[in-house]
C-alpha positions in Angstrom: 132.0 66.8 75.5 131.8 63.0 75.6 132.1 61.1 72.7 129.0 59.0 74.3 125.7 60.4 73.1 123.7 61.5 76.6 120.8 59.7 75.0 122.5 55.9 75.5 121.5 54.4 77.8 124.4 52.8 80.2 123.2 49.4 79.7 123.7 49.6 75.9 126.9 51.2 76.0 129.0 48.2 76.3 129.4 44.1 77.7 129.6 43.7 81.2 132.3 41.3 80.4 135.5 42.4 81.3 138.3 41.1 84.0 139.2 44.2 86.1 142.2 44.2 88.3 142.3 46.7 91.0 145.5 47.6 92.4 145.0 49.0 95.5 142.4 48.8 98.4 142.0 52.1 100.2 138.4 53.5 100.5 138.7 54.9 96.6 140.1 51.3 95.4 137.5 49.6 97.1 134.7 51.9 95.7 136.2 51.4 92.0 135.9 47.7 92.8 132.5 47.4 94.4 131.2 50.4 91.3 132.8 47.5 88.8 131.5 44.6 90.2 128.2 45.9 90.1 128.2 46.4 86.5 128.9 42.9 85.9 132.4 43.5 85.4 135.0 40.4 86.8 136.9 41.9 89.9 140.2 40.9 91.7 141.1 43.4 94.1 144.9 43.9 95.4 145.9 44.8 98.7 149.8 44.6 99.7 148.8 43.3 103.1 148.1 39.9 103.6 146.3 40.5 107.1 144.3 43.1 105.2 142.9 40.8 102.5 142.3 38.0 104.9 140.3 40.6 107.1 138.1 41.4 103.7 137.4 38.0 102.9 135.7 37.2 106.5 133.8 40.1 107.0 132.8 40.5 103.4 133.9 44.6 104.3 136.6 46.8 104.0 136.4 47.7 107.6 140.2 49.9 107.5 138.8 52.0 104.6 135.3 51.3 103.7 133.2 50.5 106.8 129.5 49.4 106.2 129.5 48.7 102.8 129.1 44.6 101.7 131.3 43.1 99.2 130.0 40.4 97.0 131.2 37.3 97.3 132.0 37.4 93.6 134.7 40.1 94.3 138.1 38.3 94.8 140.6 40.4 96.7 144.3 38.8 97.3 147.8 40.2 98.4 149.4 38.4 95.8 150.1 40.6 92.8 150.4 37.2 90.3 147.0 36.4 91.3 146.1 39.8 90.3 147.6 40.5 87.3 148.4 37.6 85.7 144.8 36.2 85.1 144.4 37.9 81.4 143.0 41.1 82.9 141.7 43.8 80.6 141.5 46.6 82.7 144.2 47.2 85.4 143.4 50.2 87.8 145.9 51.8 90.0 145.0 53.3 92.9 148.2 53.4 95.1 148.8 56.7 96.7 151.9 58.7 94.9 154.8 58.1 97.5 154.2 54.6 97.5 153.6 53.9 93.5 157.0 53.7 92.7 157.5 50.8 95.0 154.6 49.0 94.5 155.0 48.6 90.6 158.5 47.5 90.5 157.5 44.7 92.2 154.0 43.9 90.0 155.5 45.2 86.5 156.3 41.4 85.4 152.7 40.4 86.1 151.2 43.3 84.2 149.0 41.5 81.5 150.0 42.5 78.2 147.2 44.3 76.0 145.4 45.3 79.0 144.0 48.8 79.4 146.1 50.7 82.1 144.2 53.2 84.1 145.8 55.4 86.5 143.3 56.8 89.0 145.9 58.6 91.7 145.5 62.2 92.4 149.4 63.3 92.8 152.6 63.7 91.8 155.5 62.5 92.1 158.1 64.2 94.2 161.8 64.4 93.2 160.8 63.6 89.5 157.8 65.8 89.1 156.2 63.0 87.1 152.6 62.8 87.0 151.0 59.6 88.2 150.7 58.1 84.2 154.1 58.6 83.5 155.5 56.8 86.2 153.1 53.9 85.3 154.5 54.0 82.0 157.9 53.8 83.3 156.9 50.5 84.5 154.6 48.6 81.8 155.7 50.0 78.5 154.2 49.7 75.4 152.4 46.4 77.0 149.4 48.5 77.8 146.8 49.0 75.2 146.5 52.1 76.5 147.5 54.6 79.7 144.7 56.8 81.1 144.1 59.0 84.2 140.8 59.1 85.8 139.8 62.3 88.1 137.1 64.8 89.2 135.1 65.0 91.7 134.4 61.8 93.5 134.3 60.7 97.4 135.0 57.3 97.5 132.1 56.4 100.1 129.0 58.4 98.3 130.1 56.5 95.2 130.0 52.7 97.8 126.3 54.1 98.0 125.5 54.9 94.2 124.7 58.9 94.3 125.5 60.1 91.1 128.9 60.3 90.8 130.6 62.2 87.3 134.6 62.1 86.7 136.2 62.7 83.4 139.0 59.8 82.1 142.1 61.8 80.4 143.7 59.6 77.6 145.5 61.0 74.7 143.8 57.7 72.0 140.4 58.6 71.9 139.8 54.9 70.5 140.9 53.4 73.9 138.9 56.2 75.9 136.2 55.4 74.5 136.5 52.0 75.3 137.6 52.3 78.9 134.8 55.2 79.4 131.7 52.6 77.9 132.8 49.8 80.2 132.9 52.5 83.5 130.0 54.3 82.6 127.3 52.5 84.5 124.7 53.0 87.3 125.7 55.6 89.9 128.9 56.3 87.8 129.3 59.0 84.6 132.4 59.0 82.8 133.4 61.6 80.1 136.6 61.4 77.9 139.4 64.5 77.3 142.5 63.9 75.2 143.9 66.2 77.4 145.6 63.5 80.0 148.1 66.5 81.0 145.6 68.5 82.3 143.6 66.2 84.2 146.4 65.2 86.3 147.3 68.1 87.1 144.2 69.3 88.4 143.4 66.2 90.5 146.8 67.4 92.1 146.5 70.5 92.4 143.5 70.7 93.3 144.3 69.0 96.8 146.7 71.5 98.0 144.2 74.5 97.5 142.1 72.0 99.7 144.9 71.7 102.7 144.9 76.0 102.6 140.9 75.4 102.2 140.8 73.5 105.9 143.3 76.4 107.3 140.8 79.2 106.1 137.8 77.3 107.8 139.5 76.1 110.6 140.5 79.9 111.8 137.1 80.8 111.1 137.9 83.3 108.2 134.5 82.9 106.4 133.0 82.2 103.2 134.7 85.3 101.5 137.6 84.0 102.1 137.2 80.5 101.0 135.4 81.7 98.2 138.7 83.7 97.2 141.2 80.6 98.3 139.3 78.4 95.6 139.1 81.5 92.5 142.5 82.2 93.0 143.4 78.4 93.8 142.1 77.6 90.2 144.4 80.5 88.7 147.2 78.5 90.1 146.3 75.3 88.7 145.4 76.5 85.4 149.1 78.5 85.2 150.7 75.5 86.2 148.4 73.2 83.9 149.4 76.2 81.4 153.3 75.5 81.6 153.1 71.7 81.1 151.1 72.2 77.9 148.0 71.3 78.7 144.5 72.7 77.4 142.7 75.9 79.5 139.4 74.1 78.9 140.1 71.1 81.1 140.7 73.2 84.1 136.9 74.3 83.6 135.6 71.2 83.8 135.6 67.9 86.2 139.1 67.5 86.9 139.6 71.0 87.6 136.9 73.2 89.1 134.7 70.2 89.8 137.2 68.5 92.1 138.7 71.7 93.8 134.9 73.2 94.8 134.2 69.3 96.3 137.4 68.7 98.0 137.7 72.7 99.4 134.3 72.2 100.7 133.0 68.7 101.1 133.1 67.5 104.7 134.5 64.2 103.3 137.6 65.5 102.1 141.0 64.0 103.6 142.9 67.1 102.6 140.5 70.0 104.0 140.4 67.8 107.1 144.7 68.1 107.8 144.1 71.8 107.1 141.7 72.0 109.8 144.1 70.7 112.2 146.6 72.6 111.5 144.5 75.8 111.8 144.6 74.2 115.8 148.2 74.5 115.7 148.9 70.6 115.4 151.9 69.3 113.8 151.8 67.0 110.4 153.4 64.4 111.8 150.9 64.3 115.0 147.8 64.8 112.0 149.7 61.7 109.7 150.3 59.5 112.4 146.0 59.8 113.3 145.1 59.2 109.8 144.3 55.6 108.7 144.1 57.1 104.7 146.6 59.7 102.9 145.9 63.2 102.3 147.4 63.3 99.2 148.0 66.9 99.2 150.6 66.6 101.6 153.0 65.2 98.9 152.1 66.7 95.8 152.6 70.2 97.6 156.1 69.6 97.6 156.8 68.0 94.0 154.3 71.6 92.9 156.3 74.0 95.0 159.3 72.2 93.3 158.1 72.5 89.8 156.8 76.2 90.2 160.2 77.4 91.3 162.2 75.5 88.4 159.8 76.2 86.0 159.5 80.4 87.7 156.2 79.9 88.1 154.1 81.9 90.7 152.0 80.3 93.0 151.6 82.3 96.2 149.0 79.3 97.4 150.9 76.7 97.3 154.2 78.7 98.6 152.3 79.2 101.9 151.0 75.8 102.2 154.3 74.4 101.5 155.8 77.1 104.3 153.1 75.7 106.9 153.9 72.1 106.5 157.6 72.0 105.2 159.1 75.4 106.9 157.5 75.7 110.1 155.3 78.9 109.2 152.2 79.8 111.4 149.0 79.0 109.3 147.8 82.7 110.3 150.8 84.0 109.1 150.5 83.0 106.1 147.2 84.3 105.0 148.3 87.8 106.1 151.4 86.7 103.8 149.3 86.0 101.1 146.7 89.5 101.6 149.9 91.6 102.0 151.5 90.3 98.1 151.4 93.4 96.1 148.7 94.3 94.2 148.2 92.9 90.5 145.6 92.9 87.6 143.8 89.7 87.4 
């Protein structure tokens, strides 16, 4: 439950008076940033290209990742990470995809703004280390952050840009901070509830995005709603035995981050993840499907570091075995669902 009574109103919850860096300006940063803005937050956005934030500034738009949607003029977006960081923020968002996180922070750790609240808000992990997204962030900005928290559920970047109602639950492990971070984000289109459970929310915003990539294969070779309906029960028993393993709590995988995000991202039309599946239900190659896509499917990586983890850690996830064999080993996406309907037969 959120430690904000459902009777506040957002506008009393906190001051619109914080400096909010985003790091990042995919369609999800840019959303975060516009969603900020609008709640009378101050906003510098980061890009790493130059050509990108000098497109942004003339057409008021992010017209690579979020067409048709205005930016204030009060929004500042830059490709220089001083100019980002440095300027006494007290909220820094990071919204870089996984396989590029790394990278990107060793060269902005030294303008990280000390005291500021650090939130991670990255679906993956990372591969080789297994690390989710907060730890490698830690890695980076030490105890200079007031505080480290993940944010995740269910949330498509452009219905957000056009204020639906949009609810996502921020995982931090000091409720103090949470709730601090959670009153200045709750506003206007956006819910946010806390969980102390950080473990558990990053690991179903990961998770969750490989059930989506064998989601797209289900629909794209017209196997119905019984399967899909299967995929995402039995999906959800993956993530939670994962989730399990890495200590985190059984209840978080019931709520936002975990069932919330895998019944959107399996089924909305929006999702980057279902959508490679669906190709290569057509018999299309990744590399063919990458090289098309403007935005990352997450999924993609994080099937690997999960595959990884689940064999060192002699886990069983039949899932993402097959979607790992479809994209890393060459396997026929039919193939693999008689793979996974042939397994021998269990309780559940």
């Amino acid at each position: 439950m959120s430690p904000i009574s459902d009777r506040t109103p957002p506008s009393e919850r906190a001051g619109r008076d914080w400096r909010v860096s985003v790091i990042g300006a995919g369609s999800w940063g840019t959303a975060l940033a516009l969603h900020a803005h609008r709640s009378g937050h101050d906003v510098t956005l980061w890009t790493r290209r130059e050509q990108l934030a000098r497109q942004i500034e003339r057409a008021s738009e992010n017209e690579d990742y979020l067409p048709g949607h205005r930016l204030p003029a009060g929004l500042r977006v830059t490709a220089d990470g001083s100019a980002a960081l440095a300027a006494g923020s007290d909220c820094v968002v990071s919204v870089i995809p996984s396989r590029y996180l790394r990278r990107t922070w060793e060269s902005l750790q030294d303008y990280f703004p000390s005291g500021a609240h650090l939130v991670s808000a990255t679906k993956g992990l990372e591969y080789g280390t297994g690390l989710r997204m907060s730890q490698v962030l830690g890695e980076y900005v030490g105890d200079r952050a007031a505080s480290v928290s993940a944010l995740s559920g269910p949330s498509f970047a452009l219905e957000l840009a056009e204020e639906r109602p949009t609810a996502v639950t921020l995982g931090c492990a000091d409720l103090e901070s949470s709730l601090t971070v959670q009153r200045h984000w709750s506003h206007g289109a956006l819910r946010v509830y806390g969980n102390e459970d950080i473990v558990g929310v990053e690991l179903g915003g990961a998770v969750k995005n490989i059930i989506a990539l064998a989601a797209g294969i289900v629909d794209g070779l017209g196997l119905g709603t019984n399967t899909r309906a299967a995929l995402i029960t039995r999906g959800l028993k993956e993530m939670a035995r994962l989730s399990a393993a890495r200590g985190a709590q059984s209840e978080t995988l019931m709520g936002l981050a975990g069932l919330g995000d895998l019944v959107l991202t399996c089924t909305g039309p929006l999702s980057r993840n279902r959508r490679v599946g669906l190709k290569l239900a057509e018999g299309r190659g990744l590399r063919e499907i990458e090289s098309e896509m403007k935005m990352v499917a997450e999924g993609v990586e994080t099937v690997r570091a999960v595959h990884r983890l689940a064999a060192a850690s002699g886990l069983e996830m039949p899932i993402t075995a097959q979607v790992h064999a479809v994209l890393y080993e060459g396997r026929d996406p039919r193939s693999a669902i008689d793979e996974l309907m042939a397994r021998a037969l269990v309780q559940e």
